[in-house]
C-alpha positions in Angstrom: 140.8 58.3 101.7 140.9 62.1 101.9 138.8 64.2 99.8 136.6 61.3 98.1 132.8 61.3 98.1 130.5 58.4 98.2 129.1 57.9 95.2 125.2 58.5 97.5 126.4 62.4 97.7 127.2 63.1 94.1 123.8 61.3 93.7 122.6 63.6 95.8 123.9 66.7 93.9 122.9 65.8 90.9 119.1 65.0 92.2 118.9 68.4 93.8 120.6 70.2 90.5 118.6 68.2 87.9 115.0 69.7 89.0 116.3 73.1 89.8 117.5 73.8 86.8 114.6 72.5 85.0 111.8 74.5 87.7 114.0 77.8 86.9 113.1 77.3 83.2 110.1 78.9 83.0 111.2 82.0 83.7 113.6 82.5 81.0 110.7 83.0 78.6 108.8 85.6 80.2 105.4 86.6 79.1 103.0 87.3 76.3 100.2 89.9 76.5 96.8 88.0 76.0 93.3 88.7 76.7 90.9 86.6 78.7 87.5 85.4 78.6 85.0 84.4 81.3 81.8 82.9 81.8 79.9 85.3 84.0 78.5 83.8 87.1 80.4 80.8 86.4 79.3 80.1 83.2 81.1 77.4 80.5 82.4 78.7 77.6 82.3 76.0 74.3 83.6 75.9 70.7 80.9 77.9 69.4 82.1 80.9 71.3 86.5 80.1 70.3 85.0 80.2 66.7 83.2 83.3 67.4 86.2 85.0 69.2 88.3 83.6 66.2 85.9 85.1 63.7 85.7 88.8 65.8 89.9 88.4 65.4 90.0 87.8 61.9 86.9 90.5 61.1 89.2 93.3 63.3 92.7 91.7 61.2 93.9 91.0 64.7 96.9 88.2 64.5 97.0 86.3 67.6 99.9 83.8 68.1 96.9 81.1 69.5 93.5 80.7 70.9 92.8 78.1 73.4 89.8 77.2 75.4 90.1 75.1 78.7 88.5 75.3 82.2 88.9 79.0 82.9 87.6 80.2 79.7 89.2 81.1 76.3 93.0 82.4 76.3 94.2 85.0 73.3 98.2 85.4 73.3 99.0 88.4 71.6 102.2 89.6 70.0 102.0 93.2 72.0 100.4 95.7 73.7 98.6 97.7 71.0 97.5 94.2 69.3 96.2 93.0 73.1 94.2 96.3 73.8 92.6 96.4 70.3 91.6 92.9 70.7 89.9 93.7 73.8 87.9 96.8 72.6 86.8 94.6 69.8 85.6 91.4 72.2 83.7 94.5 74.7 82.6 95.7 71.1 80.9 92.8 69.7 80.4 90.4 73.1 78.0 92.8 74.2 76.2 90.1 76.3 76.1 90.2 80.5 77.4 86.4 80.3 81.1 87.2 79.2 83.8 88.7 81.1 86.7 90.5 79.3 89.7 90.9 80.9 93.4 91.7 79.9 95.9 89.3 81.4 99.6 88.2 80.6 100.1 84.5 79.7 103.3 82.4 80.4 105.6 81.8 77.1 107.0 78.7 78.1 106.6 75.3 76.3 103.5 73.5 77.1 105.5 70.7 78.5 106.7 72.2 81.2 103.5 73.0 82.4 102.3 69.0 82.3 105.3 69.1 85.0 104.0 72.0 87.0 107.1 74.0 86.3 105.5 77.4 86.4 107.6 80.7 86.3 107.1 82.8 89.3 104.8 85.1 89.9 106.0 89.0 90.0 104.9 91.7 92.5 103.0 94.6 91.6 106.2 96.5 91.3 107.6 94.2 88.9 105.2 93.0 86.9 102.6 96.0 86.8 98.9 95.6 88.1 96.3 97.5 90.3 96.4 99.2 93.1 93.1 99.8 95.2 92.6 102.1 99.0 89.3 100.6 99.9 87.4 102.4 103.1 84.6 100.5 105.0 81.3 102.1 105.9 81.2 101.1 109.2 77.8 103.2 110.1 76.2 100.6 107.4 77.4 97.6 108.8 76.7 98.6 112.0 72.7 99.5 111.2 72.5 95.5 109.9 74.1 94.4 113.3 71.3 96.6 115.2 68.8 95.4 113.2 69.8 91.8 113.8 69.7 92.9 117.9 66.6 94.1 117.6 65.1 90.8 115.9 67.3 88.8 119.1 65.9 91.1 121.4 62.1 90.4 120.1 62.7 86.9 120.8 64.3 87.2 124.4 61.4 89.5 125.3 59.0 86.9 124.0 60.7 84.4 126.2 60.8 86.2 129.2 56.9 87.0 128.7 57.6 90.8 128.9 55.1 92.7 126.8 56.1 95.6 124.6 54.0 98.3 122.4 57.1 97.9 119.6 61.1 98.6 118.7 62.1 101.6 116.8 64.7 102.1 115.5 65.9 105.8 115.9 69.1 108.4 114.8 72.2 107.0 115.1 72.1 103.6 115.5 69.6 103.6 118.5 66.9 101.5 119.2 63.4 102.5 120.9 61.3 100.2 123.3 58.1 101.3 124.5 55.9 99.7 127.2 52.6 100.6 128.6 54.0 100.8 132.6 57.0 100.9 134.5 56.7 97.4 135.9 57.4 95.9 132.4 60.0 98.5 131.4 62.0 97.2 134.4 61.0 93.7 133.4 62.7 94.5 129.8 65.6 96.5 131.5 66.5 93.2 133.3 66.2 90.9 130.1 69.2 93.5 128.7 71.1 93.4 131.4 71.2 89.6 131.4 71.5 89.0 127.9 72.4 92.3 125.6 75.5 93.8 128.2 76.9 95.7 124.8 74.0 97.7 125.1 73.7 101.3 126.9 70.5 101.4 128.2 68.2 104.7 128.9 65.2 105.9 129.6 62.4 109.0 128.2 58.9 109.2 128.6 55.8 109.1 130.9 52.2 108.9 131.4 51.5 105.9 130.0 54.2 105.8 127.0 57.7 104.1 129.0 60.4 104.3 126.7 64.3 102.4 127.0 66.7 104.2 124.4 69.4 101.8 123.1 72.9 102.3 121.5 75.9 100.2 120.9 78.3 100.8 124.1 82.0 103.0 122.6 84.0 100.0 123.1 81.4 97.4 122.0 81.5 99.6 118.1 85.4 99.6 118.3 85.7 95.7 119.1 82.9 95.0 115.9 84.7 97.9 113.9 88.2 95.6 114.2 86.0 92.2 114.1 84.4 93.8 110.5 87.8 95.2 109.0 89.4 91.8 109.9 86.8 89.7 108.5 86.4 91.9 105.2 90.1 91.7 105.0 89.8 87.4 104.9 87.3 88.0 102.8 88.6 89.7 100.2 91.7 87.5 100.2 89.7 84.2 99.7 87.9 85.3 97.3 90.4 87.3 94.7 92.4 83.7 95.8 89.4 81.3 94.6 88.5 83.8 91.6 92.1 83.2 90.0 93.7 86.8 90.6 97.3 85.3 92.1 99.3 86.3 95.5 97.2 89.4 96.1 98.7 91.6 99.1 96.0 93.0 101.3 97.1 95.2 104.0 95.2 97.1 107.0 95.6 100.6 107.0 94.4 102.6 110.2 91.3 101.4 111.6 88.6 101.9 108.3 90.9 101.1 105.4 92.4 98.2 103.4 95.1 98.4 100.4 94.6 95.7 98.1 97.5 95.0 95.3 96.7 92.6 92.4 99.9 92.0 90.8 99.8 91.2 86.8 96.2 92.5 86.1 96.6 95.3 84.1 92.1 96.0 83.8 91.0 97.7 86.7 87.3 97.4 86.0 88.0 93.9 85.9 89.3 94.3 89.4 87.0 96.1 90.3 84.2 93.1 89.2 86.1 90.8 91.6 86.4 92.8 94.4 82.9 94.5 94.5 81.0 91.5 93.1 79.8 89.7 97.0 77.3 87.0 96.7 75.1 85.8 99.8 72.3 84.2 101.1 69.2 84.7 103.8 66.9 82.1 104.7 63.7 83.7 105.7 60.1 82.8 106.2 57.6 83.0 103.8 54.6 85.2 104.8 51.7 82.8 103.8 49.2 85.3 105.2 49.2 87.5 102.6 48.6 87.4 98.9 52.0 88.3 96.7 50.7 89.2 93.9 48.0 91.7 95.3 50.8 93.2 97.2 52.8 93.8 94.0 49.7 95.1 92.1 49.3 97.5 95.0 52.3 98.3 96.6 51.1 97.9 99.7 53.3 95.5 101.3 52.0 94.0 104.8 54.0 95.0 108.0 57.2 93.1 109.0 56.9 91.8 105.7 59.3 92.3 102.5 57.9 91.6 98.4 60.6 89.8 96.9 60.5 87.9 93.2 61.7 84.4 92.2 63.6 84.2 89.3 60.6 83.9 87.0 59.2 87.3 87.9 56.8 85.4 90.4 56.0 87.7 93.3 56.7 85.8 97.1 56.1 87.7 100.8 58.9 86.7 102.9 59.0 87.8 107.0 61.7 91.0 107.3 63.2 88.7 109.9 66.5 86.6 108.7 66.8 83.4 110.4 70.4 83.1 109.5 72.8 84.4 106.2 75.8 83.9 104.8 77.9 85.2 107.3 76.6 81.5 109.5 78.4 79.5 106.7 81.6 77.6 107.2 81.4 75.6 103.8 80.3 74.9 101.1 80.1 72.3 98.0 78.9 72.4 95.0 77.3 68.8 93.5 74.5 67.0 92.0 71.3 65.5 93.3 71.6 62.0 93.6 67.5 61.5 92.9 66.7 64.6 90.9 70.2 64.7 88.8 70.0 68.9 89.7 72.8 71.4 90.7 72.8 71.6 94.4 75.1 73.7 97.2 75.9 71.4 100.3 75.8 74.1 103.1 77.7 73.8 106.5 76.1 76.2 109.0 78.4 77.4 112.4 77.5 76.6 115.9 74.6 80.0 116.1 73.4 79.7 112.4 72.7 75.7 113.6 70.7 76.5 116.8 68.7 79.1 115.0 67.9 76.6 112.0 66.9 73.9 114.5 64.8 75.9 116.6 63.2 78.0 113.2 62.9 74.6 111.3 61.7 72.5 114.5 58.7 75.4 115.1 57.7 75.9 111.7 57.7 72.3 109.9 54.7 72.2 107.3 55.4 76.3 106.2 57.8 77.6 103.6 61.3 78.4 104.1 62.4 81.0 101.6 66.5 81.1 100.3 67.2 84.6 99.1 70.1 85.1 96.7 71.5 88.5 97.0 74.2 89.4 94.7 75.9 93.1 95.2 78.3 94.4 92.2 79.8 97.9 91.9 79.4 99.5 88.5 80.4 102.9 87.0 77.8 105.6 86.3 76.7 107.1 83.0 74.6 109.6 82.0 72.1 109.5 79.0 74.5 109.7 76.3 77.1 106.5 78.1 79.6 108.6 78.9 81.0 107.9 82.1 80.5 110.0 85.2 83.8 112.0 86.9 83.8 113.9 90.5 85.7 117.0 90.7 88.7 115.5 90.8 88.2 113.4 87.6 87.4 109.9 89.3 84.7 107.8 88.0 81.6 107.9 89.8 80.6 104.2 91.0 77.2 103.0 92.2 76.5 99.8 94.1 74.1 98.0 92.9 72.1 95.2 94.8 70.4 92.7 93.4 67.8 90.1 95.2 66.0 86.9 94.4 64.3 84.2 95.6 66.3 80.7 94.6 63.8 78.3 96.0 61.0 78.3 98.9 60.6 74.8 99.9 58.2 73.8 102.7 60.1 73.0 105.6 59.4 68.7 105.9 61.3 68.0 109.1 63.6 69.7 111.9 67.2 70.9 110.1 70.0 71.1 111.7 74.3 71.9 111.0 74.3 70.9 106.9 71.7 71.2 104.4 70.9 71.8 100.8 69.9 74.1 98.3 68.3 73.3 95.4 66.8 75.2 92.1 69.6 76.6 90.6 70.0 77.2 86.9 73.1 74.9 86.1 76.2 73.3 87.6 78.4 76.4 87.1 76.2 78.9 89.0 76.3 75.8 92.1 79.5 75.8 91.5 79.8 79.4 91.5 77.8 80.0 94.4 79.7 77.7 96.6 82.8 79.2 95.6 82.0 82.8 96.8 80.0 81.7 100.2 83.1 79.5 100.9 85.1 82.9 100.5 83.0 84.4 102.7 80.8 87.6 102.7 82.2 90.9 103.3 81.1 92.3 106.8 80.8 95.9 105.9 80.7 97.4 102.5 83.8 98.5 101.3 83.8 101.7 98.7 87.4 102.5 96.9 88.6 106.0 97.3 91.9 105.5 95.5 92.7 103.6 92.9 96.3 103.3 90.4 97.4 101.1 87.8 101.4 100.3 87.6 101.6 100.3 84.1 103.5 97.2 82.2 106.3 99.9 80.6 106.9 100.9 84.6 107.1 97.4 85.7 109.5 96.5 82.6 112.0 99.6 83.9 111.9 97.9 88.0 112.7 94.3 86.3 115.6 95.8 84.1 116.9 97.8 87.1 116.5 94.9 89.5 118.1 92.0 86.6 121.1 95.0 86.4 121.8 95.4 90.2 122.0 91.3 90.2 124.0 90.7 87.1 126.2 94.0 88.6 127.0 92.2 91.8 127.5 89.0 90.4 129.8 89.7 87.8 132.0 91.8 90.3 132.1 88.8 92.6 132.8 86.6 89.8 136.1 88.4 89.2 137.3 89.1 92.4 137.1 85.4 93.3 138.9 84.1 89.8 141.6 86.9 90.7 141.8 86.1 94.3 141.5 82.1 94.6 142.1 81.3 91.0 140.8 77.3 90.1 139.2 77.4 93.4 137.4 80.7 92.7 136.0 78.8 89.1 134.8 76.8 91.9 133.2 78.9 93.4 131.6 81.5 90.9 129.9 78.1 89.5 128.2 77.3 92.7 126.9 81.3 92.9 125.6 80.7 89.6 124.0 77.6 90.7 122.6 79.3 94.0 121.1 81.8 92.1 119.3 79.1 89.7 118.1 77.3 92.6 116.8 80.3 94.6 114.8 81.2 91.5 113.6 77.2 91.2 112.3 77.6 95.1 110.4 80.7 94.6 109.0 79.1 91.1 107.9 75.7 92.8 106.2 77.3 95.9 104.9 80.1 93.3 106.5 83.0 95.7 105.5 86.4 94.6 109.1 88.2 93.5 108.8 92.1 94.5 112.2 94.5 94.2 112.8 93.7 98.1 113.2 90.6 97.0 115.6 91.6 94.4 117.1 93.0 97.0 117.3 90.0 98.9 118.7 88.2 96.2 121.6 90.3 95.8 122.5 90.4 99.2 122.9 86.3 99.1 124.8 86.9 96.6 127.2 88.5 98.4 126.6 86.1 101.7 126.8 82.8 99.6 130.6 83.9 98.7 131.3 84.6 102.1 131.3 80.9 102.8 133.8 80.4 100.3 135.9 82.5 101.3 136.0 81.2 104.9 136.9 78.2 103.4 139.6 79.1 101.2 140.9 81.2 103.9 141.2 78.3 106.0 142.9 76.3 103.2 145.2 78.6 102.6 146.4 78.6 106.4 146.6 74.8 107.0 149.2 75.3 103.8 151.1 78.1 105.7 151.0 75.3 108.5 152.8 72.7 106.3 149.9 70.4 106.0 149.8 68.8 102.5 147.4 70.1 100.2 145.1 67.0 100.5 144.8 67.4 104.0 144.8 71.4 103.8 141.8 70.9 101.7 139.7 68.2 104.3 141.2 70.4 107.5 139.5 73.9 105.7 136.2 72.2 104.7 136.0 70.8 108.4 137.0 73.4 110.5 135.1 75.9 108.6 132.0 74.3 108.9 130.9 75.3 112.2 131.4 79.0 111.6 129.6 79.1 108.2 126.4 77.2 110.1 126.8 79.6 113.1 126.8 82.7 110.9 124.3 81.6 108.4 122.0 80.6 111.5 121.7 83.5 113.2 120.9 85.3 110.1 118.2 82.8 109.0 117.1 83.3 112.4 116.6 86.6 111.6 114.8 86.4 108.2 112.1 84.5 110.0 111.3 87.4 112.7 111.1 89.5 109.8 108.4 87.3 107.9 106.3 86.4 110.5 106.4 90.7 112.0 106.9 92.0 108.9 104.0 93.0 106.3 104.5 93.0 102.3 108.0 94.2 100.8 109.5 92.9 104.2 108.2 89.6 104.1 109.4 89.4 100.3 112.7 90.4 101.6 112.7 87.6 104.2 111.7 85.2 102.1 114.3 85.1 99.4 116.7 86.0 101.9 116.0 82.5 103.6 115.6 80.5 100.6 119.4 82.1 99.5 120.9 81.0 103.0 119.9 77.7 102.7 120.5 77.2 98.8 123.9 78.6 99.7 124.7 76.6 102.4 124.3 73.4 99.8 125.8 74.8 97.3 129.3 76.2 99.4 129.7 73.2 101.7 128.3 69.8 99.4 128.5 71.6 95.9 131.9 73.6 96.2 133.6 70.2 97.8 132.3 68.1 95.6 133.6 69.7 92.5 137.5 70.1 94.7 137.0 66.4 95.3 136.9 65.4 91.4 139.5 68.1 90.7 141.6 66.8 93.4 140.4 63.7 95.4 142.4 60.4 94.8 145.4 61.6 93.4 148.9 63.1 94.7 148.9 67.0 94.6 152.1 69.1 95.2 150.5 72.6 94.9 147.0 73.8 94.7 145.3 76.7 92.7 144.3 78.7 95.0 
């Protein structure tokens, strides 16, 4: 029978409509202002510190709607602005201690039930929702002075090997290095070791009479392929770890060869930002120099030669050789987990390919000595002078200062030869393991990074792009709406409902993959709008001519649906073809665009060809029709 669906398609309809409806839900109840609080480095948060929050609230007459504690830390939803930012001054006011992190934050409104189903609203771009804005420049020069040093330390041990003696390597001005020999015979000797094994390095040559010198620097195109390799790198970097910290779809961007933009949608504190991004964790393994005495060394100051003084976390003094065996930059993973004999915290690392050979052949050399791991924690912080008022350049801009800070975890004597994976032990408590792993799994940045531009897009700002991008929708809708009730009459109900349900399902796509929505994708919405009725209208054009044929209206209605079908697919083809060049070659807004733009076509495809027909076919299916409504 003409026009009639199986039973399996309205199944069908009813399967895809049910969870879209209820994964657009979320975002109909927007978002509270609330305040957040961390453990620093990874430290748990209990019910002694809720009731202490709760008591700092009550102290300040601060009405929060509730105070939870989970996981992440403790959550305050606030009823607005002025209440969240007063609540925060008080927290930064009376939780004066280095182990808690403040932040402001906005928390989802919607019923906690929907969250036990992982329906989530969508996350908003920084020009919707408001957040932080950060032009970040790499200091190459420094980067490039730890990747000399590093040559010179390979260079030691390739000269070793190949027997050539040497009187010692300098490093010199910009980024050279200095060999000196006691003849000409060895210099050539040490000129051939370069050429075999160091061909990034220009090679020349100064002195006489008895002082032989080779001058080394980085070859131009060998510093522009590590300036690209670094940039890249930090840029992964960064990503990973402002993914794994909990700041959501940040956009980081290359721009020119030294810089990176980095947008954190919905965090409205920059110095909290600024606590993720500039906060790097690493670790060195190094040898422990057991022919000297520590302690005299610290009393003194007179630290041995090739040597460094470094502390443990006790204040005990340790010697360690200046030359790193491998660091976090060798790491491909790592886990955090207890000791299955001692019941400690440990990190399960995963070295690559080079950070494994060196460990073997370091580890297989030195077994019965100590084998120091250095934790080395850098953090950017803003300067202030005697009275804690903060410092401004000339143009007004805080004045930041990177700290570094560096201690000695454990230094265990090495028992037997180590290879890809091993462990480290001596940590305080499961949070800092897990801590630890987290940010060496992100991975360390390659250069340091400084900011040289920074802007918050305030909430108010962000309020005034949703309102103009909710009016531009609701605009276009509502004139398609009324154009198609005028123009097709029952069949452009018909059609208006299967817009509204497009729209509901685009919105239940982006909220299920937890898309970021930025005003090109607005943009992008509206335009489907516009494309999804298109479909419709190929169909009821189509309709309309098989009645101007003389067909009956039950076959006018299966002749349109049919014959129409291959141009809507064609036509919505080539333009999904499209929106797929433009996310994978696009960057940022673009891809937004694309990606709404492809999540309409094929919502809108369902929704004109199954959804429109089967609504005509319970209208109209199974029963004599003389005239149709359209």
């Amino acid at each position: 029978m003409l026009n009639k669906y199986p039973f399996w398609k309205y199944l069908l309809i009813i399967l895809v409509l049910l969870p879209g409806f209820l994964y657009a839900l979320p975002n109909l109840f927007g978002d509270d202002p609330g305040v957040q609080i961390r453990g620093a480095r990874g430290a748990s948060l209990g019910a002694a510190d809720l009731e202490r929050v709760e008591a700092i609230l009550a102290d300040e007459e601060i009405s929060a709607a509730a105070v939870t504690l989970d996981d992440s830390g403790i959550k305050i939803r606030l009823a607005d602005g002025d209440a969240q930012l007063r609540a925060r001054e008080a927290l930064r006011r009376e939780l004066a201690e280095r182990r808690f992190s403040i932040a402001l934050t906005l928390l989802p409104a919607a019923p906690q039930w929907l969250g036990t189903l992982y329906a989530r609203p969508m996350y908003l771009g920084l020009d919707l929702r408001g957040g932080v804005h950060f032009l970040m420049e790499m200091d190459l020069d420094a980067a490039l002075v730890d990747h000399m040093q590093n040559t010179a330390a390979d260079l030691r041990t390739e000269l070793r090997r190949a027997r050539v003696r040497h009187k010692g390597i300098r490093h010199g001005q910009e980024l050279n290095l200095r060999l000196r020999f006691d003849d000409e015979q060895r210099r050539e000797a040490a000129r051939e070791v370069l050429r075999e094994n160091f061909p990034d390095l220009a090679v020349g040559e100064s002195g006489g009479d008895g002082d032989y010198r080779l001058n080394l620097t980085l070859t131009d195109s060998r510093r522009d392929e590590l300036g690209g390799q670094y940039l890249e790198q930090n840029m992964a970097a960064l990503r990973n770890r402002i993914d794994e910290l909990g700041v959501a779809e940040p956009i980081v961007q290359r721009q020119g060869e030294r810089r990176i933009v980095l947008q954190l949608p919905g965090l409205q504190d920059p110095n909290r930002a600024k606590e993720v991004i500039g906060r790097t964790a690493t670790l060195e393994m190094r040898l422990v120099d057991e022919d000297h005495d520590p302690a005299r060394a610290a009393e003194s100051g007179a630290v041995p030669a090739e040597s460094k003084l470094y502390s443990f976390r006790n204040g005990a003094p340790i010697l360690l050789k200046d030359n790193v065996i491998y660091s976090g930059r060798n790491m491909v993973d790592a886990a955090a987990s207890l000791d299955s004999l001692s019941g400690g915290p440990i990190v399960s690392i995963t070295l690559d390919a080079a950070g494994a050979r060196k460990n073997q052949q370091v580890t297989g050399d030195n077994i019965g000595r100590r084998m120091a791991v250095v934790y080395i924690e850098t953090r950017s912080e803003v300067q202030r002078d005697a009275d804690g008022k903060i410092e401004t350049d000339a143009d007004g801009r805080p004045l930041r200062e990177t700290i570094r800070d560096e201690e000695v975890i454990t230094a265990p004597v090495i028992r037997d030869q180590l290879g890809k994976r091993f462990q480290i032990e001596g940590l305080d408590s499961v949070a800092e393991a897990r801590d630890l792993a987290l940010l060496l799994r992100a991975g360390a940045l390659a250069a340091p990074v400084h900011i040289i531009e920074e802007r918050t897009v305030g909430p108010s700002m962000g309020r005034q792009n949703i309102t103009q991008g909710v009016r531009s929708v609701v605009l276009g809708f509502v004139l398609v709406l009324i154009f198609m009730v005028l123009y097709y009459r029952l069949f452009g109900m018909v059609a208006n409902t299967a817009l509204f349900v497009n729209l509901v399902l685009i919105v239940a796509v982006l909220s299920l993959l937890q898309a970021t929505l930025t005003l090109p994708g607005v943009a992008g919405i509206v335009l489907t709008v516009g494309m999804a009725v298109d479909a419709n209208v190929l169909i009821f054009e189509r309709i309309r001519e098989e009645i101007r044929n003389g067909n009956s209206p039950q076959a006018s209605i299966h002749l349109g649906y049919d014959k129409a079908f291959s141009t809507i697919v064609d036509a919505n083809l080539t333009t999904l073809i499209a929106a797929i060049v433009l996310f994978n070659f696009g960057t940022g807004p673009i891809k937004g665009f694309a990606i709404t733009l492809s999540i309409g076509i094929l919502t809108s495809m369902f929704t004109a060809i199954v959804g429109t027909r089967g609504v005509v076919n319970l209208v109209y299916g199974g029963r004599r029709v003389r005239r149709l409504a359209i």
